[in-house]
C-alpha positions in Angstrom: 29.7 -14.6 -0.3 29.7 -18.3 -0.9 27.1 -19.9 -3.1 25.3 -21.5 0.0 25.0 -18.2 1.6 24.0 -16.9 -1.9 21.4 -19.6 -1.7 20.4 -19.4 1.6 19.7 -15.0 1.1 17.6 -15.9 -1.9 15.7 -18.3 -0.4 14.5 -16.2 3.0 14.0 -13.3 0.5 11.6 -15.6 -1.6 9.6 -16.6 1.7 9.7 -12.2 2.5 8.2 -11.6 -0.4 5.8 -14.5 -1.4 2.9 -13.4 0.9 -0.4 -13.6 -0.4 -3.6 -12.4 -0.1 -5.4 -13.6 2.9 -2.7 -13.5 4.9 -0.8 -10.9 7.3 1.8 -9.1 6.0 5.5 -10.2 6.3 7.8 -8.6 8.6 11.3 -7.4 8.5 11.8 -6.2 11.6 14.9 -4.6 13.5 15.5 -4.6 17.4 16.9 -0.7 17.2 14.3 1.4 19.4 14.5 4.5 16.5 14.1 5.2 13.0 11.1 5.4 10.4 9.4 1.9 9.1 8.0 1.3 5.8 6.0 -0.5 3.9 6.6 -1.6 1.3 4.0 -3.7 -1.8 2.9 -4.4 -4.9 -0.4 -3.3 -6.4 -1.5 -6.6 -8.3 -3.9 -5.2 -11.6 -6.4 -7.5 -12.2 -6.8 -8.7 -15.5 -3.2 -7.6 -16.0 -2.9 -4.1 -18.6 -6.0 -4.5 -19.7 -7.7 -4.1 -16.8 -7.2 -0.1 -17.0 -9.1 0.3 -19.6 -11.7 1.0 -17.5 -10.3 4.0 -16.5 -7.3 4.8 -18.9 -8.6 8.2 -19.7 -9.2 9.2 -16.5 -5.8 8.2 -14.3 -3.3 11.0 -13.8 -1.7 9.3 -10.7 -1.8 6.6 -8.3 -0.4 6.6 -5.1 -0.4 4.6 -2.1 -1.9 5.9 1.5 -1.3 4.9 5.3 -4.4 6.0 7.7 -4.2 5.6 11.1 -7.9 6.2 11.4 -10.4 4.1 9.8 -11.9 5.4 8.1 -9.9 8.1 7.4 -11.9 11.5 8.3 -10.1 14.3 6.8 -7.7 13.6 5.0 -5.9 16.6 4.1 -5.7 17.5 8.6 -4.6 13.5 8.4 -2.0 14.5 6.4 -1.0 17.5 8.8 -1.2 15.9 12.0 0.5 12.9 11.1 -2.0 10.4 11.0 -1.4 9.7 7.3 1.4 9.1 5.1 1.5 8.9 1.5 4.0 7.4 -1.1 6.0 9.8 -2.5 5.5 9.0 -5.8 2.5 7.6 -8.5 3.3 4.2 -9.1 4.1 3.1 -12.7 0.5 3.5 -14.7 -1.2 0.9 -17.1 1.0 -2.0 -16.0 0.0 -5.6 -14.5 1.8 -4.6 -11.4 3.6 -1.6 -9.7 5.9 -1.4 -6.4 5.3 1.1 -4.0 6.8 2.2 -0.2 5.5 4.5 2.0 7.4 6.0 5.0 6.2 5.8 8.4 8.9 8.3 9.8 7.7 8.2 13.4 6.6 5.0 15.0 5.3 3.0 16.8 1.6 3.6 14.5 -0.9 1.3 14.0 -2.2 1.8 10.3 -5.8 1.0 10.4 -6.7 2.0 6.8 -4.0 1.1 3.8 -5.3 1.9 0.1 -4.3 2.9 -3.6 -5.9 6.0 -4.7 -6.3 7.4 -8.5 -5.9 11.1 -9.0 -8.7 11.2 -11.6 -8.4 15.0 -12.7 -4.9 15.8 -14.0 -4.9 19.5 -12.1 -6.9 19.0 -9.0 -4.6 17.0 -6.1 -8.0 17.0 -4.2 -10.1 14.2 -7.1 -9.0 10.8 -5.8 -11.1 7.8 -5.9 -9.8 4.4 -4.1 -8.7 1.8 -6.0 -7.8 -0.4 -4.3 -7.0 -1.6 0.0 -5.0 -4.3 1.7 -7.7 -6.9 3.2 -5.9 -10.0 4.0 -9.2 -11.2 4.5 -10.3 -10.7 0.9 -13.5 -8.4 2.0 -12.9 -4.6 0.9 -15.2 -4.1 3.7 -12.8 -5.1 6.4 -9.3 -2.8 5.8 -6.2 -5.0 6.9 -4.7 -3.6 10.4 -0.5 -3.2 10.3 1.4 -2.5 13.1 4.5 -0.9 13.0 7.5 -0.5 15.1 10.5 1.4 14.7 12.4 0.5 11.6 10.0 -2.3 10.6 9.2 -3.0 7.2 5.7 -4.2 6.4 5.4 -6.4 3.0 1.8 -6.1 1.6 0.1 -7.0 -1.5 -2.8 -4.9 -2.9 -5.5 -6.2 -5.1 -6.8 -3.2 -7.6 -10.1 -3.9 -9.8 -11.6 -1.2 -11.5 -14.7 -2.8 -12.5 -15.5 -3.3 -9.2 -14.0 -0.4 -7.0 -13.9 -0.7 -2.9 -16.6 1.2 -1.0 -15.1 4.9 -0.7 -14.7 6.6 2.4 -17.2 9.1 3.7 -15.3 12.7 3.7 
């Protein structure tokens, strides 16, 4: 690969990945008609490591999840029926930032509902809390809307505060 075309990847990957809040995600997209999307962030900490210490003795995982309701309902029949889709695994904990992807292994969907949830008791799967959701808007009242086709990739950015927590959902 020559250095202009070494140049020129970095530079589109830079634009790809230099979305921030308030606005919509950015796209990778593919013109094949199968195959799973993803998306794919980074859950921004505010106030950097020390802004777990709100909660340091109480975090046991974190994971991203994709609803296709809003607000999700039931999450664990969600979870069954395939309108929701969790990351695989917790992201790195007590950090200033993490990565995360989630598949979407059969779209089209239309995920309504995208948020960061704390396992806050370290045997019980079922004690989450949201941390944090993807509202380009900047109002944790209004949940960001991504819409994905077949082998998409969504790029998001997640705010998480723990002094000041999102509204939960009703379940």
């Amino acid at each position: 690969m020559t250095l202009r075309n070494r140049f020129v990847c970095l530079f589109l990957g830079c634009l790809l990945v230099s979305c921030n809040e308030g606005l919509e995600p950015a796209f990778v997209s593919s013109t094949q008609q199968t195959g799973p999307a993803y998306i794919k962030g980074t859950l921004i900490i505010k106030n950097g490591i020390s802004g777990w210490n709100d909660s340091k003795d109480s975090v046991y995982a974190v994971r991203v999840a994709a609803f296709v309701d809003n607000p999700p309902s039931n999450i664990v029949q969600s979870l069954l029926s395939g309108t929701a889709y969790i990351s695989s695994d917790s992201i790195a904990l007590f950090t200033d930032s993490s990565t995360f992807i989630v598949e979407i292994p059969d779209p089209p969907k239309t995920i309504r509902y995208l948020g960061a949830a704390m396992q806050y008791k370290k045997n019980d799967i079922f004690a989450q809390r949201v941390i944090g959701l993807y509202t380009p808007s900047g109002d944790v009242n209004l949940p960001g809307i991504v819409e994905l086709k077949p082998r998409d990739t969504a790029i998001v950015r997640i705010t998480i505060d723990f002094a000041n927590l999102p509204p939960q959902p009703q379940l």
